[in-house]
Backbone as JSON Lines, residues from 0, in Angstrom:
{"i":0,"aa":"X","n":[0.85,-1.17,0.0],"ca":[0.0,0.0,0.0],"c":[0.9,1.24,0.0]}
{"i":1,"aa":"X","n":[0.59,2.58,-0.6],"ca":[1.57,3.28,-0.63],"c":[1.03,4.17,0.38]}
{"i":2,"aa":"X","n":[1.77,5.36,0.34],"ca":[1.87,6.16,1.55],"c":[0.86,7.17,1.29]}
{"i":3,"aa":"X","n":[0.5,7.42,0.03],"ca":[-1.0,8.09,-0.4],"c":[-2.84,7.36,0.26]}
{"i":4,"aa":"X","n":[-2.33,5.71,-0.48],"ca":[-3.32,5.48,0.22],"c":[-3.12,5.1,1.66]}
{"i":5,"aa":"X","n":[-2.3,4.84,2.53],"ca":[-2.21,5.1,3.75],"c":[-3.13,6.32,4.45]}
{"i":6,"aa":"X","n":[-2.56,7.45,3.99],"ca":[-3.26,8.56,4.51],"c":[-5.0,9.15,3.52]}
{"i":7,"aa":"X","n":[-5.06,8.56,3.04],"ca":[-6.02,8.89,2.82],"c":[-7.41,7.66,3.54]}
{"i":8,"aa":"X","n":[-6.82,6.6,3.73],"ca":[-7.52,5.71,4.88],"c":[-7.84,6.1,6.29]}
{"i":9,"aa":"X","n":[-6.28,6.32,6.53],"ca":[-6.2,7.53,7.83],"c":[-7.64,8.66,7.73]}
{"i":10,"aa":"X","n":[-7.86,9.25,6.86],"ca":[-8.12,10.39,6.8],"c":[-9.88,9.69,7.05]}
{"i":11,"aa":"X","n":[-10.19,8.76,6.34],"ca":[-11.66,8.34,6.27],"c":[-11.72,7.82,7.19]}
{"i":12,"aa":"X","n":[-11.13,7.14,8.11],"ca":[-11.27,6.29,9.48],"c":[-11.65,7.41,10.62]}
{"i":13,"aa":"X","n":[-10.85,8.64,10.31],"ca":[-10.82,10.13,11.16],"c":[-12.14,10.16,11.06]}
{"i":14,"aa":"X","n":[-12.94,10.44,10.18],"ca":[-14.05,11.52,9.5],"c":[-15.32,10.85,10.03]}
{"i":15,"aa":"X","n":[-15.35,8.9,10.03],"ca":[-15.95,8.38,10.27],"c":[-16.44,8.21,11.84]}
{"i":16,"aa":"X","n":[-15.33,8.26,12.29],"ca":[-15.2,8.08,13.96],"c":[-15.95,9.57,14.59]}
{"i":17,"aa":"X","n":[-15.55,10.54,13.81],"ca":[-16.24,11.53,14.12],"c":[-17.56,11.59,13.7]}
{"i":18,"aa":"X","n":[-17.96,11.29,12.78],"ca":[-19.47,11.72,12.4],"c":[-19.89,10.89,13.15]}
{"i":19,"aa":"X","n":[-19.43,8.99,13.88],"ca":[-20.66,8.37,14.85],"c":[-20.47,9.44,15.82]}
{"i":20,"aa":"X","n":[-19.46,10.05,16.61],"ca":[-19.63,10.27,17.78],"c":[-20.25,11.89,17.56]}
{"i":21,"aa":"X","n":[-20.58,12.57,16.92],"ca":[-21.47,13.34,16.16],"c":[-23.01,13.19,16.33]}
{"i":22,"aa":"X","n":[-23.44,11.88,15.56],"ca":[-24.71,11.26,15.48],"c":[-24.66,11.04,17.07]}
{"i":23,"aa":"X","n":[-24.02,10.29,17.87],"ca":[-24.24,10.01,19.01],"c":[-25.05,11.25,20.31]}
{"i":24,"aa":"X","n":[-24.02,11.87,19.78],"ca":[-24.07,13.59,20.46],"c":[-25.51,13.97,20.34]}
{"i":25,"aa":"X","n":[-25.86,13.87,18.77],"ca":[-27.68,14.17,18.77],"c":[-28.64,13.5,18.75]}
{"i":26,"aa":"X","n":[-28.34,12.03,19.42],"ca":[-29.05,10.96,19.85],"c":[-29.81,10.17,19.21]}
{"i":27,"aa":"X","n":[-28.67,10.01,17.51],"ca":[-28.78,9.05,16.16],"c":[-28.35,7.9,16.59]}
{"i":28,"aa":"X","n":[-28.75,6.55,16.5],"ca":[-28.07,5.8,16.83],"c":[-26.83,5.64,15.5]}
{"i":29,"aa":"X","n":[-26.25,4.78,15.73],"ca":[-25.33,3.79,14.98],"c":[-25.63,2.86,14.79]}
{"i":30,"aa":"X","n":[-25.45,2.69,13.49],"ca":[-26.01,1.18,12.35],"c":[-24.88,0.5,11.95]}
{"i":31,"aa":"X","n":[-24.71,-0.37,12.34],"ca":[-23.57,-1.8,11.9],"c":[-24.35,-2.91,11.47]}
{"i":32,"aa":"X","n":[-23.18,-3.72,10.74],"ca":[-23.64,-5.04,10.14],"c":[-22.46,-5.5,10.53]}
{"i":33,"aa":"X","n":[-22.59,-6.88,10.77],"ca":[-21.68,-7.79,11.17],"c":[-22.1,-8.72,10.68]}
{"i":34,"aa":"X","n":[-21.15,-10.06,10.13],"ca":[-22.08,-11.33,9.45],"c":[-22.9,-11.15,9.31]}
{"i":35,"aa":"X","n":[-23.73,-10.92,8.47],"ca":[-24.86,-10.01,8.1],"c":[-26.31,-9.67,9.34]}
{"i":36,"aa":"X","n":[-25.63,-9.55,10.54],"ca":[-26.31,-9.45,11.36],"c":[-26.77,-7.62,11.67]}
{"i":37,"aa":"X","n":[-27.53,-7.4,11.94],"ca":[-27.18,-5.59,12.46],"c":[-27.72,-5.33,13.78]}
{"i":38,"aa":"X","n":[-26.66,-4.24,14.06],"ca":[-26.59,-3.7,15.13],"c":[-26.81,-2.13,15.38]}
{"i":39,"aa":"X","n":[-27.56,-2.14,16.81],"ca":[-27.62,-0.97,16.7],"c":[-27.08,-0.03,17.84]}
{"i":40,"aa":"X","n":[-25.65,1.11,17.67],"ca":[-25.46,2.11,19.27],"c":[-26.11,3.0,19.52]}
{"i":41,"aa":"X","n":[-26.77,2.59,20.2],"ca":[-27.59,3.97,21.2],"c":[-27.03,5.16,21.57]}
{"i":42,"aa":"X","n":[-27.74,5.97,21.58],"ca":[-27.14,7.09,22.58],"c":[-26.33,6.68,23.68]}
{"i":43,"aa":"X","n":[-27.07,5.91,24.43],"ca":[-26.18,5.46,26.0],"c":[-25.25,4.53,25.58]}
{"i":44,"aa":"X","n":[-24.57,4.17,24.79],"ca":[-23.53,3.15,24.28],"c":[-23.88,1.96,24.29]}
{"i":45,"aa":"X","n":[-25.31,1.53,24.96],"ca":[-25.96,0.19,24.56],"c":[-26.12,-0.23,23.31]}
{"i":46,"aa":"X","n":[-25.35,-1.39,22.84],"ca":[-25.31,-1.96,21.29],"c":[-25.84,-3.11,21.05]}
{"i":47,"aa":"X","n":[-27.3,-3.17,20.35],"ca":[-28.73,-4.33,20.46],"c":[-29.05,-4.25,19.02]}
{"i":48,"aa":"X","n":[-29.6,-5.09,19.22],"ca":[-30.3,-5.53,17.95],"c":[-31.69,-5.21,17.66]}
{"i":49,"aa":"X","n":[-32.15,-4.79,18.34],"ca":[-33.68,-4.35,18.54],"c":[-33.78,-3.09,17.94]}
{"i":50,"aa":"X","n":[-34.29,-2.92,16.55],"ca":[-34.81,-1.58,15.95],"c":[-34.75,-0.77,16.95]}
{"i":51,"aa":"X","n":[-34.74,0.4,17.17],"ca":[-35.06,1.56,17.6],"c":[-36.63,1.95,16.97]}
{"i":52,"aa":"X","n":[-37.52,2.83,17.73],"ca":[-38.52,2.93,17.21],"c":[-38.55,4.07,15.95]}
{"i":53,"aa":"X","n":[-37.41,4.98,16.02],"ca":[-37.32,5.98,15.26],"c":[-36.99,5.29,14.31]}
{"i":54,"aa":"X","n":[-36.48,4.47,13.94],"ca":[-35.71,4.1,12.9],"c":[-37.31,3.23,11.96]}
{"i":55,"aa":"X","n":[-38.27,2.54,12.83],"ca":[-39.32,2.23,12.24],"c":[-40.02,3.18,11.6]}
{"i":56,"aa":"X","n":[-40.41,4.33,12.09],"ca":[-41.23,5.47,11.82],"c":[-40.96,6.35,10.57]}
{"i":57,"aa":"X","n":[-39.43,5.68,10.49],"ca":[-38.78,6.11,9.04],"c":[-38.98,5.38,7.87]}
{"i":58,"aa":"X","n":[-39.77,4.1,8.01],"ca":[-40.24,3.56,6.7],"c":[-40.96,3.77,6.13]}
{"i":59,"aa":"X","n":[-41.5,3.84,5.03],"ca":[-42.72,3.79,4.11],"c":[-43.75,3.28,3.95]}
């Protein structure tokens, strides 16, 4: 890997870490997938699997 894309990984790993703890701040959760499982961080750092209700209210 060269030293361009080094830092430019750097740079998206930065941006990312900030926007969850961002979303966190205004009490968005965080959406992960893992083995195609998903997860969800709460505001309070509790990480479940259980929809959030906001996140229902957002469907169609």
């Amino acid at each position: 890997m060269s030293d361009f894309e080094r830092l430019v990984l750097k740079i998206a790993a930065t941006a990312t870490k900030n926007a969850q703890k961002e979303s966190l701040k205004k009490g968005v959760a965080n959406v992960y997938s893992k083995n195609g499982q998903i997860y969800f961080q709460l505001p309070d750092g509790t990480i479940t699997q259980q929809e959030p209700q906001v996140y229902k209210d957002l469907r169609l």
